[in-house]
C-alpha positions in Angstrom: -40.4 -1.3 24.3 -43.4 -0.4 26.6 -43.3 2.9 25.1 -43.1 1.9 21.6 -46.7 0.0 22.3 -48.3 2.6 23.2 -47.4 4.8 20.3 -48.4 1.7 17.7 -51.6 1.3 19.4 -52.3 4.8 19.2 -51.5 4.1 15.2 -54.0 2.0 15.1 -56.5 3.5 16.6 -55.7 6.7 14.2 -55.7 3.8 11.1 -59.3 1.3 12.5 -60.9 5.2 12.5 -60.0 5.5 9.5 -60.7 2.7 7.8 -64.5 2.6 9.4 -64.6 5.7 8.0 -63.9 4.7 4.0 -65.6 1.7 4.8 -69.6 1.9 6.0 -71.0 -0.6 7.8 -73.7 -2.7 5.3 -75.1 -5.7 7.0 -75.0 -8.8 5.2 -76.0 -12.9 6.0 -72.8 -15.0 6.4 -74.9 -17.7 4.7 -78.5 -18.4 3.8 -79.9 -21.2 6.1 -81.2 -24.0 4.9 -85.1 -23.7 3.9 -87.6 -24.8 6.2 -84.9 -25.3 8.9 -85.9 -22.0 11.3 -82.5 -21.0 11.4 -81.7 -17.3 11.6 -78.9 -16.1 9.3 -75.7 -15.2 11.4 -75.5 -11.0 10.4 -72.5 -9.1 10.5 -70.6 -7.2 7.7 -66.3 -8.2 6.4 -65.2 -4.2 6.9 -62.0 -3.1 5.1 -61.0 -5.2 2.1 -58.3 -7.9 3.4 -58.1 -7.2 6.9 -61.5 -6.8 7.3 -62.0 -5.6 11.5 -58.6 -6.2 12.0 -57.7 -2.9 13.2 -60.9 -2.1 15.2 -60.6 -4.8 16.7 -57.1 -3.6 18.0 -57.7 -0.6 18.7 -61.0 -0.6 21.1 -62.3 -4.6 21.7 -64.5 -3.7 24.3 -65.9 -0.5 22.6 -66.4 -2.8 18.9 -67.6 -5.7 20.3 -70.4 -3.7 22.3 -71.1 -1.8 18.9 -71.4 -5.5 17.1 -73.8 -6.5 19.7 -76.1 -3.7 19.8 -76.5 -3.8 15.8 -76.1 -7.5 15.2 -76.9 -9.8 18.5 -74.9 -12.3 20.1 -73.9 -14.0 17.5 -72.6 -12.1 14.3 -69.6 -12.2 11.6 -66.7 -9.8 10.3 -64.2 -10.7 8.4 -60.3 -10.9 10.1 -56.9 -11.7 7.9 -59.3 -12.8 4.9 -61.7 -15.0 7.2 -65.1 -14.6 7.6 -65.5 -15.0 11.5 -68.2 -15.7 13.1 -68.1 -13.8 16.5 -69.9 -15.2 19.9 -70.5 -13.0 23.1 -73.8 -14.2 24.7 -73.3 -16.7 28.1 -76.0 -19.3 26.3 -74.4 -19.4 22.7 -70.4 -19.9 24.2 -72.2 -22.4 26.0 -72.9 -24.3 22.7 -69.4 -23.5 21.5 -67.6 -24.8 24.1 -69.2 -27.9 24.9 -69.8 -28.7 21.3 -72.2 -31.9 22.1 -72.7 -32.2 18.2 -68.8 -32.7 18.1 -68.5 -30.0 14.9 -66.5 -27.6 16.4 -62.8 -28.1 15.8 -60.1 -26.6 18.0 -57.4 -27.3 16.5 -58.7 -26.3 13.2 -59.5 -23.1 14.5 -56.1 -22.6 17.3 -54.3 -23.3 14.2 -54.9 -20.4 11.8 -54.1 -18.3 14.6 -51.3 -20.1 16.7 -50.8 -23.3 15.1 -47.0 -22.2 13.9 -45.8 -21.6 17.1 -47.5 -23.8 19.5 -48.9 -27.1 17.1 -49.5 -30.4 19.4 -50.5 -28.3 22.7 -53.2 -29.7 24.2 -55.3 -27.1 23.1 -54.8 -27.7 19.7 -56.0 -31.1 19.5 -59.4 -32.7 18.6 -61.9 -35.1 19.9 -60.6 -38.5 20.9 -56.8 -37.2 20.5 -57.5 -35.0 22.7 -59.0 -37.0 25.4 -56.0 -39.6 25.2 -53.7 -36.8 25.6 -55.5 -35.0 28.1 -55.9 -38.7 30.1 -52.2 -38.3 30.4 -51.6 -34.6 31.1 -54.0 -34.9 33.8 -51.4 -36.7 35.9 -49.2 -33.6 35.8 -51.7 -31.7 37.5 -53.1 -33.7 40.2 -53.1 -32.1 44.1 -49.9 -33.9 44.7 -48.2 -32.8 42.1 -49.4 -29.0 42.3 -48.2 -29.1 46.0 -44.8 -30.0 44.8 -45.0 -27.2 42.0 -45.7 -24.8 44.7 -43.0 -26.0 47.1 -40.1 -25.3 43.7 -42.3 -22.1 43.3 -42.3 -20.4 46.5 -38.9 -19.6 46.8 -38.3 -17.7 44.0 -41.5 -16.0 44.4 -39.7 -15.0 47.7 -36.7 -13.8 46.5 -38.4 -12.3 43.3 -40.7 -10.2 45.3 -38.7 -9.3 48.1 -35.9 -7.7 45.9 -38.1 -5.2 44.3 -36.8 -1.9 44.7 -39.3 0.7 46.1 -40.0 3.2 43.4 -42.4 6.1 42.5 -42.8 4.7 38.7 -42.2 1.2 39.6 -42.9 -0.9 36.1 -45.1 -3.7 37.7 -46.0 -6.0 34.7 -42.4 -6.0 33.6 -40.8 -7.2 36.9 -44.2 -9.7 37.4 -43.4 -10.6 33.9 -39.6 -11.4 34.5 -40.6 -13.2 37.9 -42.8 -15.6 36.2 -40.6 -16.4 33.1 -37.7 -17.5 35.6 -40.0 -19.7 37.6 -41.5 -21.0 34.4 -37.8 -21.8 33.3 -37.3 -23.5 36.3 -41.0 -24.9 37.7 -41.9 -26.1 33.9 -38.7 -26.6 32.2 -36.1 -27.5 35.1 -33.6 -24.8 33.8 -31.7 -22.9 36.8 -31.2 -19.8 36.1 -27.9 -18.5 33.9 -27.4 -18.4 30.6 -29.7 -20.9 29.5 -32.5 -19.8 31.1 -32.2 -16.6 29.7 -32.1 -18.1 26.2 -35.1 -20.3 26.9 -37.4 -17.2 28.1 -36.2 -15.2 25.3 -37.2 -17.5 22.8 -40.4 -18.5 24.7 -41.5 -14.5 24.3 -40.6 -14.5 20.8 -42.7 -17.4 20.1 -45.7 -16.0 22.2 -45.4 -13.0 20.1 -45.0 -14.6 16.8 -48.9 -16.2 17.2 -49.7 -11.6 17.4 -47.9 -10.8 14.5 -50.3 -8.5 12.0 -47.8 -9.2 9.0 -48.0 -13.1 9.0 -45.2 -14.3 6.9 -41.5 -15.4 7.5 -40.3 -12.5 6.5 -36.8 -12.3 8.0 -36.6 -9.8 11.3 -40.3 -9.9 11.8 -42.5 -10.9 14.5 -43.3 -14.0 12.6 -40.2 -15.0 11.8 -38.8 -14.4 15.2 -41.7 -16.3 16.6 -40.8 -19.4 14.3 -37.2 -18.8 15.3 -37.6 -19.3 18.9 -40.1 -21.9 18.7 -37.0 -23.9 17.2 -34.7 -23.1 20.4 -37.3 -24.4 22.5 -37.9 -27.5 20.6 -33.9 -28.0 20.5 -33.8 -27.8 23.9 -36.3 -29.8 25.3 -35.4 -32.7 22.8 -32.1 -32.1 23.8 -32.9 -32.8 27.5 -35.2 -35.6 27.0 -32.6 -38.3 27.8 -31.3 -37.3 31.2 -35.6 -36.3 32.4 -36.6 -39.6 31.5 -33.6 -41.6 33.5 -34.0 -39.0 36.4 -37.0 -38.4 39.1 -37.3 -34.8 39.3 -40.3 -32.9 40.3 -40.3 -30.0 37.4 -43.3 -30.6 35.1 -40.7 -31.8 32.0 -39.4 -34.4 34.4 -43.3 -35.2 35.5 -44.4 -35.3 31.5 -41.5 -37.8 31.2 -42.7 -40.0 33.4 -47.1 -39.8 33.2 -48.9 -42.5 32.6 -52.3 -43.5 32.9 -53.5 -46.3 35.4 -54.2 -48.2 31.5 -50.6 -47.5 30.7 -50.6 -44.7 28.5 -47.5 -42.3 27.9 -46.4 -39.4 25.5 -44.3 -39.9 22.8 -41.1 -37.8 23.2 -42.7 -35.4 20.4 -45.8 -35.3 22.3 -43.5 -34.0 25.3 -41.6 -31.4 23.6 -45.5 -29.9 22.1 -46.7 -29.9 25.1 -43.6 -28.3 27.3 -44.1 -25.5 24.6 -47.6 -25.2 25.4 -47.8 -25.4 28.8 -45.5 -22.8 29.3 -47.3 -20.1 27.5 -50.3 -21.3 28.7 -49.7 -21.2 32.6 -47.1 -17.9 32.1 -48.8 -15.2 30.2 -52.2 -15.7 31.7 -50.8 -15.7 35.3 -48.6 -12.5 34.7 -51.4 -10.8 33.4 -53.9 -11.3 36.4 -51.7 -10.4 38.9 -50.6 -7.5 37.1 -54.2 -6.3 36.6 -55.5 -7.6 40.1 -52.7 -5.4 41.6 -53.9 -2.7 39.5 -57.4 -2.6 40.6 -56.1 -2.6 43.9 -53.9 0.3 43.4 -57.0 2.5 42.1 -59.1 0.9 45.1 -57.5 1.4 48.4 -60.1 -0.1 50.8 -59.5 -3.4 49.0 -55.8 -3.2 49.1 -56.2 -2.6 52.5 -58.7 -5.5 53.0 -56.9 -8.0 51.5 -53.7 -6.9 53.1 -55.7 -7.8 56.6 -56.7 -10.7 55.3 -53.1 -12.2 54.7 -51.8 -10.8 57.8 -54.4 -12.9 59.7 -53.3 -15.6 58.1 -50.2 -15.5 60.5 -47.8 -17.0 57.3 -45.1 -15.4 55.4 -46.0 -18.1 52.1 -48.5 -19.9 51.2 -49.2 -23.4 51.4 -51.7 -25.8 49.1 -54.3 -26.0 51.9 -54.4 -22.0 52.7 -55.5 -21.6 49.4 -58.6 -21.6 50.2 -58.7 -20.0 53.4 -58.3 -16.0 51.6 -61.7 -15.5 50.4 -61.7 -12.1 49.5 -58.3 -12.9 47.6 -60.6 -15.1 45.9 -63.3 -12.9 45.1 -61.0 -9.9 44.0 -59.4 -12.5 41.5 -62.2 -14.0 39.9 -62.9 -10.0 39.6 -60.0 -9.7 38.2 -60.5 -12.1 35.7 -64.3 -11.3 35.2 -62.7 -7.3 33.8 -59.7 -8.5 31.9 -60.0 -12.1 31.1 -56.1 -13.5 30.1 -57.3 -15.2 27.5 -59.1 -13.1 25.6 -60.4 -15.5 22.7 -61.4 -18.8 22.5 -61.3 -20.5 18.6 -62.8 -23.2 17.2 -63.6 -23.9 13.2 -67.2 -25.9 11.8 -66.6 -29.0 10.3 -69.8 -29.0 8.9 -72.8 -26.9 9.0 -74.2 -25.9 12.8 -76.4 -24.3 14.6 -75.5 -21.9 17.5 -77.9 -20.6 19.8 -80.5 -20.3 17.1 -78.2 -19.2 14.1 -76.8 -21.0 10.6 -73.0 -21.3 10.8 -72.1 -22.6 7.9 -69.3 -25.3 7.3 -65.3 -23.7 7.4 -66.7 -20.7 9.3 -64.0 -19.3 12.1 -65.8 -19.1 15.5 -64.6 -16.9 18.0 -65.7 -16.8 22.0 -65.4 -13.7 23.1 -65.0 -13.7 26.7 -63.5 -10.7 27.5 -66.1 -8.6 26.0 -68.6 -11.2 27.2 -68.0 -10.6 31.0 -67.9 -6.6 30.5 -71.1 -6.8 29.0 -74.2 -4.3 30.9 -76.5 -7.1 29.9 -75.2 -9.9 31.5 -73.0 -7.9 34.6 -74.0 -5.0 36.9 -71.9 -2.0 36.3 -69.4 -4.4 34.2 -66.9 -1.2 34.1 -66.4 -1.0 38.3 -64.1 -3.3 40.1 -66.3 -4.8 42.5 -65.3 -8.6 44.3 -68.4 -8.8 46.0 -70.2 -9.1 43.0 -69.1 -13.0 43.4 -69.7 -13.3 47.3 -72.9 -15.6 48.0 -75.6 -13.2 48.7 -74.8 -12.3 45.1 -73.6 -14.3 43.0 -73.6 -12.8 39.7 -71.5 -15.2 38.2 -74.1 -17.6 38.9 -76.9 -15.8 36.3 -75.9 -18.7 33.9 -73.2 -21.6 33.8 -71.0 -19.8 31.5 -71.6 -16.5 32.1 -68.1 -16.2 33.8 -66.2 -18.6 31.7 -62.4 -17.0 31.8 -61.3 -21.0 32.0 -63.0 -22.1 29.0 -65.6 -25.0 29.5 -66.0 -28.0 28.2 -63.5 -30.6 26.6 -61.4 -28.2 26.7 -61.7 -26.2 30.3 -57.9 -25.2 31.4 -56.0 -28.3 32.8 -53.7 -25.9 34.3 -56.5 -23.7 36.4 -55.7 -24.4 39.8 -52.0 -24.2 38.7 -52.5 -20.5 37.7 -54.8 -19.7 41.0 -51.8 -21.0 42.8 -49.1 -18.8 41.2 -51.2 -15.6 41.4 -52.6 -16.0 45.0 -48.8 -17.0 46.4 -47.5 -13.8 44.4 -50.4 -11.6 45.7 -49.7 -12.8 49.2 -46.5 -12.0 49.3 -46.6 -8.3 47.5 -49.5 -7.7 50.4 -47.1 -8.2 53.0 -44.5 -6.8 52.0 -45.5 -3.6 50.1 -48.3 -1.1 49.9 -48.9 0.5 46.3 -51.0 2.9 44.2 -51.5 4.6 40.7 -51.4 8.3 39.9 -54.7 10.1 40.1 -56.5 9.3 36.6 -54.4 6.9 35.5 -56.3 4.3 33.3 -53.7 1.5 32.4 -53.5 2.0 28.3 -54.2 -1.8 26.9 -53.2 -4.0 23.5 -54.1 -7.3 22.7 -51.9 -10.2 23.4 -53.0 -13.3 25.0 -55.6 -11.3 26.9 -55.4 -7.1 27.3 -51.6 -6.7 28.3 -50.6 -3.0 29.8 -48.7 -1.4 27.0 -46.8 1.1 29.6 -45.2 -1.9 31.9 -47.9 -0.5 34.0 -46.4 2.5 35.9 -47.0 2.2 40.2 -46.5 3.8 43.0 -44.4 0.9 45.3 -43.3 1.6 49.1 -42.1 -1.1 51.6 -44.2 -1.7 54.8 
C-alpha cells in the first residue's frame, strides 16, 4: 500500500507538470469589488479546465502555494473540483477567517463540499449558535478530569503497543504508530476491546477518513468514495447499536461520557447528535496525533542531538509513563512538538464558505466563494518564520519566540469558534507515546533520506516512513 503511494504521487507530479504546462498562468479578479468601496480584487487564475490546481496542489503544496504567494499575495483564488477557491496564507488574513467577527464565514458550508459525506454533524461542521450549543456540551468530555481518566485507559496500551515493537533496520514507523492509535481510539473513544469488532470498527474508520481524499468523487462502486460512504455506515450501525447499554452504564470511554454530558443548564445530545460526533471525534483526535508523532520522531531521527536531549529529559523525569501533571514538566518535548507541528501541521486546511459578500484582510470575497486556510504552507513560509525548512524547537523557547510575531502566526489548532476541543487530548497522546519510544528505543534514518509526503488530513509519509529502530 505504502508503496503504491508513492508511485501515484509520483503520477501526479508527472500529470500537475503537465497540465501547468498546456495550461499558462493568466491572472484574473475573482470578482470586481464594489465601487467606491477600496477593496482590492482577490487575484488568482482557475488552471486546468475542471480540476483546475487540483493536481499541483497534490503534487508539491509547499512549492505551489509559495509560487501563489510570490505572484498573487496572501490572499488569492484557483479553482479546485469546479470551485473557485479563495486561498489564505498570511497570519493577519487567517486571523479574519477564523474568528469571523462579521459571522459570514460558514464552516459547515465549506467542511461540507469537502468532508460533509463522511463526517456530517461533527462539531466541526456546524454553524454559529448550533455550534456553540453543541460545543457547550462536548466541552464536558474534555475537561481536566475527564482527560486524566482518558489517559489512565490510554497508558496501557501505549505500553504494551510500544514495548512490543520489534527492533528493525527498515522499521515502518507511521504504520505501527498508526495501528497503535486506531486500537486505543477503538477502545479510549469507542469502548471496543480489541477482537473482531475492533478490527471492523478501525477498518471502516480508515475507509471513511479516506473517502473525504478521494479525487474521483462519486459512489462509484469499489472506489474511494464509495468505500468511504460504506464504512461511514458500519460506524453509524455500531454506535447506534451500542447506544442502549452506554447510556444505562457509567463507563469512562468518551461514547459512555457523550452519553451522559450535560450542561450545568441541562443540555444533552440527542442520540443522533452522539453517533455524529463519535464519528468525528475519532478522526479528529486519531489522524492528527498519528501524524505528529510520526513526524516528530522523524525530525528526531535526522537530528541526533535532539533525540539525545529529549531522551535526557524523560529519563530525568525518573517515570516509566506519564501522568496529567508531568505534562508540563518536558519542556523541550514541548518545544520539539509545537516544531513539529509548526513543519507539518496535521491538519493541513481549514474551510469555510461566504454567506454573503466579505472582506478579508483588505480583499473582495464575493458571496459562495470557497475559503481555504492554509496553515501548513503558512507556518513554512520565509516571511513569517526563520529558516522555515530546518527543524529547530528553540525557535519557540522564550528568548525567541517566533511564534509570538502575531496571534495566529502558529495556528496548527485553528482559532476561534472553532479552535480544537480535543487539543490537549492530542498533546496528551503524542507526549505519553514520545515518552515511552524515548526510553525504550534509540532510532534514525538513512543518510539523505527525506520522508516522500501526500496529502491526507495533513502531509502523511507515503513510505510508512522507513527507520532505523534498536532497543536501549
Amino acid at each position: 500500500m505504502a508503496v503504491r503511494k508513492a508511485v501515484v504521487n509520483h503520477r501526479i507530479q508527472g500529470r500537475a507538470a503537465g497540465l501547468l504546462g498546456r495550461y499558462p498562468s493568466v491572472p484574473q479578479a475573482l470578482a470586481t469589488p464594489p465601487p467606491g468601496s477600496g477593496l482590492k480584487p482577490v487575484m488568482g487564475d482557475y488552471g486546468a479546465p475542471g480540476i483546475g490546481h487540483l493536481l499541483s496542489t497534490l503534487a508539491d503544496p509547499l512549492n505551489f502555494s509559495r509560487d501563489r504567494m510570490r505572484r498573487y499575495g496572501p490572499v488569492q483564488w484557483m479553482g479546485v473540483f469546479g470551485r473557485q477557491v479563495v486561498g489564505v496564507v498570511s497570519p493577519a488574513a487567517t486571523e479574519e477567517v477564523l474568528l469571523d467577527r462579521k459571522h459570514v464565514l460558514s464552516a459547515q458550508r465549506g467542511y461540507e463540499f469537502v468532508i460533509g459525506p463522511f463526517f456530517r454533524g461533527g462539531i466541526l461542521l456546524r454553524d454559529f449558535e448550533e455550534h456553540a450549543y453543541h460545543r457547550r456540551i462536548l466541552q464536558q468530555a474534555f475537561t481536566r478530569p475527564r482527560l486524566i481518566g482518558y489517559l489512565g485507559l490510554t497508558t496501557p496500551r501505549i505500553v504494551r503497543g510500544v514495548d512490543s515493537w520489534r527492533p528493525a533496520p527498515d522499521f515502518r514507523l507511521y504504520d505501527h504508530v498508526k495501528r497503535l492509535l486506531l486500537e486505543q481510539a477503538t477502545v479510549v473513544f469507542a469502548g471496543a476491546e480489541l477482537g473482531p469488532e475492533g478490527t471492523r470498527l478501525s477498518r471502516a474508520f480508515e475507509d471513511a477518513v479516506h473517502g473525504g481524499q478521494a479525487i474521483i468523487r462519486t459512489n462509484l462502486p469499489g472506489g474511494v468514495w464509495s468505500r468511504g460512504l460504506r464504512g461511514r455506515k458500519v460506524l453509524e450501525d455500531y454506535f447506534r447499536r451500542e447506544l442502549p447499554a452506554k447510556r444505562a452504564g457509567a463507563g469512562e470511554d468518551l461514547f459512555s461520557v457523550l452519553c451522559h454530558a450535560e450542561t450545568e443548564d441541562g443540555e444533552s445530545f440527542s442520540d443522533a447528535d452522539i453517533v455524529d460526533h463519535m464519528i468525528f471525534v475519532m478522526m479528529a483526535a486519531h489522524d492528527t496525533s498519528t501524524l505528529a508523532i510520526s513526524m516528530l520522531a522523524y525530525e528526531l531521527g535526522r537530528n541526533p542531538r535532539w533525540q539525545e536531549r529529549l531522551r535526557a529529559e524523560s529519563q530525568a523525569l525518573g517515570k516509566p509513563t506519564l501522568d496529567y501533571a508531568d505534562l508540563d514538566r518536558l519542556p523541550a518535548l514541548e518545544m520539539a512538538f509545537r516544531e513539529t507541528l509548526r513543519m507539518y501541521a496535521p491538519v493541513g486546511q481549514m474551510v469555510r464558505e461566504a454567506l454573503e459578500d466579505t472582506e478579508i484582510a483588505g480583499y473582495f470575497v464575493p458571496k459562495g466563494a470557497l475559503i481555504m486556510v492554509g496553515p501548513y504552507s503558512m507556518m513554512r513560509n520565509a516571511e513569517y518564520w526563520h529558516d522555515p525548512d530546518v527543524f529547530d524547537p528553540e525557535r519557540f523557547a522564550p528568548g525567541r519566540a517566533e511564534d509570538k510575531s502575531h496571534r495566529f502566526a502558529w495556528p496548527p489548532f485553528g482559532g476561534g469558534a472553532h479552535k480544537c476541543i480535543g487539543k490537549y487530548f492530542g498533546s496528551m497522546t503524542v507526549k505519553a507515546t514520545m515518552h515511552r519510544m524515548l526510553l525504550n528505543y534509540r532510532w534514525s534514518v538513512p543518510d539523505g533520506y527525506e520522508v516522500p509526503l501526500v496529502p491526507s488530513t495533513g502531509p502523511t509519509p507515503a513510505d510508512g516512513l522507513p527507520i532505523r529502530l534498536d532497543r536501549l
